[in-house]
N, C-alpha and C positions, 0 to 999 in steps of 0.2 A: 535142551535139544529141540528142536525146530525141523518136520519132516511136512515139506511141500510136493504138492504133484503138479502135474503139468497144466497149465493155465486154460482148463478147460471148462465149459459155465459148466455140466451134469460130473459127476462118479459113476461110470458105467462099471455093475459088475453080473458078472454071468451067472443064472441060476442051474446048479447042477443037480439040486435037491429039488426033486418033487413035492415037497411040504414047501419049499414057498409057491406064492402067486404070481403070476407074470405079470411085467409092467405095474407091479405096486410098489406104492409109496411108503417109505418108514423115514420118521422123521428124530435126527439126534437132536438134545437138547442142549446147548449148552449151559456147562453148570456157573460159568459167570456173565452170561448174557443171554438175554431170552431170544435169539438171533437163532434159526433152526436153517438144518443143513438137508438138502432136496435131493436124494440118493434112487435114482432110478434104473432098477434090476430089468435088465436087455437078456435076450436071448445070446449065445454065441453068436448066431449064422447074423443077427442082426449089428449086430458089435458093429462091424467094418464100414455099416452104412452113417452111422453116428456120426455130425457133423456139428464143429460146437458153435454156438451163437453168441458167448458172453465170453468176457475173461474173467475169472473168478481163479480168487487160490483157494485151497483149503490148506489149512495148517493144524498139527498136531502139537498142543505144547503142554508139557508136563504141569498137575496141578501139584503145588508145592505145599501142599497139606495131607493132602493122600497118597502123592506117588499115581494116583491115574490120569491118564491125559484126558485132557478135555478139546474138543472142537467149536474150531473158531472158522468165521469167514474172515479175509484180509480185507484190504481194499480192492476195487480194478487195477488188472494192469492196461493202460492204456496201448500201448507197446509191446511189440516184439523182439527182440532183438536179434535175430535173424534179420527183419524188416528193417529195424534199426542201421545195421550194420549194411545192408543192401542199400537204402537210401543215402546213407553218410560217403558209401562211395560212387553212389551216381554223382553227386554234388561234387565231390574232391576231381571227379574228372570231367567236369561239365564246364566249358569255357564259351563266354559271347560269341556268335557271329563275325565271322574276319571284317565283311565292311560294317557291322556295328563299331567295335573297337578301332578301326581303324576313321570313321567321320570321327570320331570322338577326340582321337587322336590329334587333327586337326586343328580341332580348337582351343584344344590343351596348348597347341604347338605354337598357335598363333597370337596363345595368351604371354606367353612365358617368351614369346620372341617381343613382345608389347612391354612388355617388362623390362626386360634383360635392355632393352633400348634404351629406355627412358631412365633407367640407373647407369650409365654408361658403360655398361659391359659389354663392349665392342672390340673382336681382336679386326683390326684395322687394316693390317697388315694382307692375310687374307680378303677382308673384304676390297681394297684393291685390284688384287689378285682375279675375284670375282669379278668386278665389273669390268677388269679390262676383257674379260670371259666374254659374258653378256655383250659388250656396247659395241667395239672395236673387230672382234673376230667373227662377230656376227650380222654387219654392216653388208656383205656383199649380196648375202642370200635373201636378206631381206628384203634391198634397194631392186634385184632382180624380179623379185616376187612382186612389189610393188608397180616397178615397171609394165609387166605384161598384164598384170591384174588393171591397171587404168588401159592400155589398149583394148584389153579385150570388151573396159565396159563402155568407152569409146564406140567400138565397133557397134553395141547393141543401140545405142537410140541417137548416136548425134544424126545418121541417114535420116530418122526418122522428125527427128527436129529442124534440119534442115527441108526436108520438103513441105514441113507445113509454115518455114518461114520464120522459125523462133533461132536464128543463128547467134542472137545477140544473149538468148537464155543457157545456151550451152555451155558454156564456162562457168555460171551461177551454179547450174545443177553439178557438173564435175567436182566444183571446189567444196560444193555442201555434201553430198555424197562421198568424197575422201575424209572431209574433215572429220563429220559425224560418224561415219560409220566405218568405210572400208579400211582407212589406212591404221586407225588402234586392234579392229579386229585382224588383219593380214596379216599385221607386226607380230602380236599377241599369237598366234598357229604358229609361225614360221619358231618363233622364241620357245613355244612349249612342245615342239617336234624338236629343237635340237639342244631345247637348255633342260626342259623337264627332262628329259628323259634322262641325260646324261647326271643331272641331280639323283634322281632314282635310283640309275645304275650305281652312282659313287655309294654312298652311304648306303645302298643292299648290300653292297658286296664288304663294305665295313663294318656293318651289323655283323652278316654271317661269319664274318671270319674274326668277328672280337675285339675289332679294334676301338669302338666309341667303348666296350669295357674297360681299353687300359687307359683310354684318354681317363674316365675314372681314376682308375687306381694312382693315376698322374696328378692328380688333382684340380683337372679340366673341365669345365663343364662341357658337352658334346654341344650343347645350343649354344654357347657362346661362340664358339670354335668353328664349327660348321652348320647353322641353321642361319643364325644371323646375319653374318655375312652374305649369306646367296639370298639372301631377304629383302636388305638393305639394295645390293648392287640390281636386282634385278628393280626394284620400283623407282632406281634411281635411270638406270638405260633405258628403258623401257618409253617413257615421255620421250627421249631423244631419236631415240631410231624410229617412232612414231612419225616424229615432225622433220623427219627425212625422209623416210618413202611417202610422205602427204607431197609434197614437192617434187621426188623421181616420177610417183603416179600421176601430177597436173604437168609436167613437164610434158613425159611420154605422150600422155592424150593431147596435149596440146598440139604438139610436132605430127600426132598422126593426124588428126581433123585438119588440119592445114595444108598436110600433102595428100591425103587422099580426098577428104569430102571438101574441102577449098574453103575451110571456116580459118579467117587468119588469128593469128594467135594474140596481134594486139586484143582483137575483140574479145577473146576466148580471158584472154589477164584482167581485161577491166571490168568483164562482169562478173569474173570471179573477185573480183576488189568490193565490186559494190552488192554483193552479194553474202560474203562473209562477214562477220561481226565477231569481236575479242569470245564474246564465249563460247561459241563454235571452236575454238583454237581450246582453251581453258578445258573445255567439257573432254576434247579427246586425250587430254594430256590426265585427264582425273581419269578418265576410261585407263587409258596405258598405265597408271600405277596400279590400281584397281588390277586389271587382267597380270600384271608382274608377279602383284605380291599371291594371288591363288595360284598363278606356277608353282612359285618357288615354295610355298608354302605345304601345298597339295604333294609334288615331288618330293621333297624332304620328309615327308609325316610318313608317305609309301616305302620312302628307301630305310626310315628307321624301323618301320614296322616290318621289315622283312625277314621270313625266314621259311629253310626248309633249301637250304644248299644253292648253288646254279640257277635250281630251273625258280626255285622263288625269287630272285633277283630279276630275271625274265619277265616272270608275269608281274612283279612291282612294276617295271620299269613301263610295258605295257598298261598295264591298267592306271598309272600316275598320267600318262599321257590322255587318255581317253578321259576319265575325269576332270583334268585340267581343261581339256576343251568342250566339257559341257559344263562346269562351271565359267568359263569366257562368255560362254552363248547368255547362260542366266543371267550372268550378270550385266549382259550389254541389254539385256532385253529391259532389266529392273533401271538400270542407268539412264536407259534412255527416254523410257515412261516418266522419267523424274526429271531430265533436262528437259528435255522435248513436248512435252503434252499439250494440246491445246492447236489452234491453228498460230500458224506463224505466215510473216508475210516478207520472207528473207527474198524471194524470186521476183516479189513486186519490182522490187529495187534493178532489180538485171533484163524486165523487158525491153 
């Protein structure tokens, strides 16, 4: 038999006999180890103050030659178990950060759609489906945006370039300014205000309610099914309706500097001819897959991560958008550092 006390370094016991000494020391010996046990006699009133510094057990174990117990010290317990048990369930309900788990997400998403491609596990069918989504229904909003987006940047310097005599640079500047920068970035907004979001929305609302679970139990993979395809269709539209509002927007500027500020639009065409070069066209068409695939991508990772009913479908849907276009911003920044660096002499050409 084996009788432990509480894991505490001293044995406090209270001296009620006036024949002992306060605060002394009496030392047991053990009779099979020279190891001595440190037993210090406390007053009552002082007991409650007692406050222990070590984990020590003491144990009582039967000596099997005499029948008397001998004392022994154990080992440390390093542990409580109280502590134990409080620590073990902070941990069991301790989970990442939502946008930690959720970047991460992303890249998992974007690996496994890298994948899922290149083994040709494509349902087709759907993707389709998707780009007629993407390319065709979203052709009017865009060419619209485009439109007024070259007017209005029209309006801000061709005044200004005509009065100092550069009529013949204005076309140069419009076509390099669409190519390079405006009309992949416009495309890319307009595409992640009406495609991300609605990505987001679709697959929140099919997380919450179970559905990519029974595509499971179906024996579907939910990437194959629904990531891929919105993947695929958007870096595939995306180059297109690019190099369609590049041309509503030189169109529009074209037609307004020639009826308002009197620059004609032959001159406005030819020095955008000799002004533009093949990878100016190239680099916005790599920009538009580039800004597609972090939509759909971005969108999709939010709408699978969704949860917490309605309103978390809401704020995915929200925050997929808003992410989606500071990742557009980044990446046009990093894109364009890397096409573009260095001086260029594309405007010599259009004096």
């Amino acid at each position: 038999m084996q009788i432990a006390c509480q894991p505490h370094p001293l044995v406090y016991f209270s001296i009620r006999s006036s024949s002992k000494r306060k605060n002394g020391w009496k030392n047991i010996q053990n009779l099979h180890s020279s190891n001595f046990v440190k037993l210090v006699f406390v007053e009552p009133q002082a007991r409650k103050f007692a406050m222990p510094l070590c984990k020590n057990r003491l144990n009582a174990i039967p000596n099997a030659e005499d029948g008397h117990p001998s004392a022994s010290m154990s080992e440390d317990i390093n542990s409580n178990p109280v502590l134990n048990s409080i620590e073990g369930e902070l941990w069991s309900k301790w989970s990442p950060p939502k946008y930690l788990w959720r970047g991460l997400s992303v890249l998992f998403l974007a690996g496994q759609v890298i994948m899922r491609t290149l083994k040709g596990k494509v349902h087709w069918k759907n993707t389709l489906q998707q780009l007629e989504r993407v390319g065709p229904r979203s052709v009017g909003v865009c060419l619209l945006t485009s439109a007024f987006v070259g007017m209005a940047f029209t309006i801000q310097f061709v005044r200004e370039f005509t009065r100092l005599g550069l009529n013949r640079s204005v076309g140069g500047v419009l076509a390099l300014a669409f190519s390079r920068e405006l009309s992949p970035v416009i495309t890319s907004i307009v595409v992640a205000g009406r495609i991300g979001s609605s990505y987001a929305a679709e697959l929140g609302t099919m997380q919450v309610s179970e559905q990519t679970d029974m595509l499971r139990v179906l024996g579907s993979n939910p990437v194959d099914y629904l990531v891929t395809p919105r993947v695929i269709a958007s870096c595939i539209a995306l180059p297109i309706l690019t190099l369609m509002c590049f041309t509503v927007g030189m169109a529009s500027s074209a037609l307004l500097a020639d009826s308002v500020y009197g620059v004609s639009i032959n001159i406005i065409f030819d020095s955008a001819l000799r002004a533009l070069k093949s990878w100016d066209i190239i680099s916005s068409m790599i920009k538009s897959q580039v800004f597609g695939a972090i939509i759909s991508i971005v969108s999709c990772a939010w709408g699978i991560t969704t949860s917490g009913g309605a309103k978390g479908v809401g704020e995915s849907t929200t925050s997929a958008v808003v992410i989606s276009l500071v990742g557009i911003f980044i990446a046009d920044f990093t894109l364009s550092c890397f096409f573009f660096q260095g001086a260029g002499d594309s405007l010599k050409n259009c004096m």
